[in-house]
C-alpha positions as CSV (number, residue, x, y, z in Angstrom):
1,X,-18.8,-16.3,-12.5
2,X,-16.5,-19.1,-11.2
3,X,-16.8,-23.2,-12.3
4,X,-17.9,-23.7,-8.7
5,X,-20.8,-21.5,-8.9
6,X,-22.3,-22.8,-12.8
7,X,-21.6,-26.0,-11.0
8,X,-24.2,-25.4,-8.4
9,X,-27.0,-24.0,-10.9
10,X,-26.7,-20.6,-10.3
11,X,-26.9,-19.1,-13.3
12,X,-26.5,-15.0,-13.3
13,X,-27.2,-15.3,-9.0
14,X,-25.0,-18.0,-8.2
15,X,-26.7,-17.6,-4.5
16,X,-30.2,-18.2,-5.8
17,X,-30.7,-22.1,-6.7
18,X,-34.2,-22.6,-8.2
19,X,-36.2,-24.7,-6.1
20,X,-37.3,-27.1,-8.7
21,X,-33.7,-28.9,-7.9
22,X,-34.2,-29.9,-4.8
23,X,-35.1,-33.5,-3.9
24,X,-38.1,-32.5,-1.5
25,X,-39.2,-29.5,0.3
26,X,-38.0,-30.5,3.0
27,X,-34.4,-30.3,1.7
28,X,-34.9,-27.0,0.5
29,X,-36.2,-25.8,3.9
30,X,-32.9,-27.2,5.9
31,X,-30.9,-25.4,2.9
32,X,-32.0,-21.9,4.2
33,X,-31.3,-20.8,0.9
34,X,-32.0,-16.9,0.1
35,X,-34.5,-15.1,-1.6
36,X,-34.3,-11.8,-4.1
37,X,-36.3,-9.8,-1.4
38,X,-34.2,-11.5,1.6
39,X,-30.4,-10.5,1.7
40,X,-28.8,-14.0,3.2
41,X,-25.9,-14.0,5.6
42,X,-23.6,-16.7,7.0
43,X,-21.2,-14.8,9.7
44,X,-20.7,-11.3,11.1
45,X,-17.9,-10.0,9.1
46,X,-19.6,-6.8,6.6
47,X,-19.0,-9.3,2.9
48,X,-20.5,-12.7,4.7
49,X,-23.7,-11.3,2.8
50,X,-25.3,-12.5,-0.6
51,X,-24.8,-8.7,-1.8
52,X,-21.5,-8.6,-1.2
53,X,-20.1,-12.0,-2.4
54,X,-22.4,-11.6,-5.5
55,X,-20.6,-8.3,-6.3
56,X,-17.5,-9.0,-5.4
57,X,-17.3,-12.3,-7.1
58,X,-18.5,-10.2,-10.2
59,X,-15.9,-7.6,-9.6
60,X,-12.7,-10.3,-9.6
61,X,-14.8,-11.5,-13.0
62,X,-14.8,-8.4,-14.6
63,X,-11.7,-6.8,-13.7
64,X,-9.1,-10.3,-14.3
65,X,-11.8,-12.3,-16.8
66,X,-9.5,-15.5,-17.8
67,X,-7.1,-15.5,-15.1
68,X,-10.1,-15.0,-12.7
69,X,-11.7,-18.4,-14.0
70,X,-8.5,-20.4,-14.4
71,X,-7.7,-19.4,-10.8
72,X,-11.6,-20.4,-9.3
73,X,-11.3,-23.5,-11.5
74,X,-11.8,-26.7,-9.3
75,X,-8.3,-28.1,-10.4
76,X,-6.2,-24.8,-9.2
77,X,-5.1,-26.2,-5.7
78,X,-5.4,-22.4,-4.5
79,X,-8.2,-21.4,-1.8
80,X,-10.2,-18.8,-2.8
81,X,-9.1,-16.5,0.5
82,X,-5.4,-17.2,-1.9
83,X,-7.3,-16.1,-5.3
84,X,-8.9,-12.7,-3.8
85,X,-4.9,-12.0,-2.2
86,X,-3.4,-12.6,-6.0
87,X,-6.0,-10.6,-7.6
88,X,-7.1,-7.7,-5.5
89,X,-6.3,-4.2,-6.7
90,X,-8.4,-0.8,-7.0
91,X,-9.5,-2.5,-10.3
92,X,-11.0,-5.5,-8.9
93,X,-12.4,-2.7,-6.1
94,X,-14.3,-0.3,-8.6
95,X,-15.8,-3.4,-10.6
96,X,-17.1,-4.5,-7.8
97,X,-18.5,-1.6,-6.7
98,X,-20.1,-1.1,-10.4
99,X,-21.4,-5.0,-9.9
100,X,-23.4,-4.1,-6.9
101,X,-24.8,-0.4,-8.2
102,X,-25.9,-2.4,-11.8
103,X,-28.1,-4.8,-9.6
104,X,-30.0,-1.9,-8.1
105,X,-32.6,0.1,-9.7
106,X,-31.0,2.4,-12.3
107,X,-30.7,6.2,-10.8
108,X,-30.3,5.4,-6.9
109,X,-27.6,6.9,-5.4
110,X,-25.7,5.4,-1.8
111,X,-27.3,7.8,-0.4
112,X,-31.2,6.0,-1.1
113,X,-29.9,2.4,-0.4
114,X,-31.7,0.3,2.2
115,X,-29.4,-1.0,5.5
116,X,-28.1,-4.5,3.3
117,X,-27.3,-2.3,0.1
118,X,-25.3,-0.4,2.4
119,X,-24.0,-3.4,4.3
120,X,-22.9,-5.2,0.6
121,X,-20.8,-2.0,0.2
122,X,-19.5,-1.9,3.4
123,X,-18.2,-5.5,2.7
124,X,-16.9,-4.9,-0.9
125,X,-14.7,-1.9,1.1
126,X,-13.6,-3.6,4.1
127,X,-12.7,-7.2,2.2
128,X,-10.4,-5.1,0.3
129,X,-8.8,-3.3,2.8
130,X,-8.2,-6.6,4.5
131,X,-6.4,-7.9,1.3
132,X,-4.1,-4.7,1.6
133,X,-6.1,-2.7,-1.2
134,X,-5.4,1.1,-0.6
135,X,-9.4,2.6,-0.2
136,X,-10.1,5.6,-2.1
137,X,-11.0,8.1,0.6
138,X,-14.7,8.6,-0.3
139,X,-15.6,5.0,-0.4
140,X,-13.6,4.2,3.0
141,X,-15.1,7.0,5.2
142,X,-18.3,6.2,3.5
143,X,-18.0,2.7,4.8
144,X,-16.6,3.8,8.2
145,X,-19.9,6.4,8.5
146,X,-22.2,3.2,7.8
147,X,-20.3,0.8,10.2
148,X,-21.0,3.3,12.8
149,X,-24.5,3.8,12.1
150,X,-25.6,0.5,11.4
151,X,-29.2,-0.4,12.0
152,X,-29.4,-4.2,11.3
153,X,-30.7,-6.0,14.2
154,X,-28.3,-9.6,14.0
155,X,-28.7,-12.9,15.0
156,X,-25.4,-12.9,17.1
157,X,-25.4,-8.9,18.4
158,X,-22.5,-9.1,20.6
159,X,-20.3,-10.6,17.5
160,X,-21.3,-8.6,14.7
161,X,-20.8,-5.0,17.7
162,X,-16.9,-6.8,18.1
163,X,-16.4,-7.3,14.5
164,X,-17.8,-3.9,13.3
165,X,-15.3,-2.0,15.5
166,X,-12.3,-4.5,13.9
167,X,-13.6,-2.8,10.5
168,X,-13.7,0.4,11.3
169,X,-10.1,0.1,13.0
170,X,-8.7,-1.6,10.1
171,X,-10.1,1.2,7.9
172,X,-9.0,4.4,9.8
173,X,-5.5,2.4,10.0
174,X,-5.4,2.4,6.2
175,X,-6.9,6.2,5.1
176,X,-6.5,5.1,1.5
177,X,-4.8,8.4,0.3
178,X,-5.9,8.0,-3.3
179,X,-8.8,9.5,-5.1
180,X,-11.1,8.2,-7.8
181,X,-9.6,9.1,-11.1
């Protein structure tokens, strides 16, 4: 986990703040802050989702450790957009991928997950094929089967139906012709 996110309080879930640290209820209800039960999103593309930056911020952890940290510390002048570019290999891909299955119940299999489980995936794929990450080919037509068939009803329909068919382009343009080893 990054400076920024101890920073904030969130302990093991940087996403979850307890509620006891807000000033009033009020300013928790204006946060919109997520729940355990409630996956939380804040755009249309497939990682703009609590399970998705969870695990992929867990992945960079795991798979880069030190560097990871020095490179989310507050003093690196780097974005983060410029952190995931440096970092990004199948490594970072396949921890994150681990991150997400060890915070669902032990024994379920992709094939059990509910729509955001899927969705958190989805993301974890597509982010790295948009950081140039060749996808192994049963995680990126996996991802392209569950872009095509994706239930979730979204706030803005018409962008989420524009940016779903930008992933699934940008994943049959790169067929990621390695296996897992």
């Amino acid at each position: 986990m990054g400076t920024r996110d101890r920073e904030l309080g969130g302990g093991e879930n940087p996403s979850l703040i307890p509620s006891s640290q807000f000033p009033t209820p009020v300013f928790s209800a204006c946060c919109l802050l997520p729940t355990v039960k409630n996956m939380d999103y804040w755009g249309v593309k497939s990682y703009e989702n609590d399970g998705a930056a969870d695990a992929l911020d867990a992945g960079f952890d795991r798979a880069h450790g030190n560097r990871y940290e020095e490179l989310m510390d507050d003093r690196n002048p780097l974005t983060f957009e410029q952190v995931q570019q440096q970092l990004a290999d199948l490594r970072t891909l396949d921890a994150s991928i681990e991150a997400l299955c060890d915070s669902l119940d032990p024994g379920s299999t992709p094939e059990t997950w509910d729509d955001w489980t899927r969705l958190a995936l989805v993301g974890i794929v597509v982010r790295h094929a948009e950081l140039g990450v060749s996808i192994p080919e049963p995680w990126r037509q996996r991802a392209v089967d569950w872009l095509e068939h994706e239930q979730i009803e979204w706030d803005e329909a018409t962008a989420r139906r524009l940016r779903v068919g930008k992933e699934i382009a940008l994943l049959q343009r790169r067929p990621g012709a390695t296996t897992p080893g």
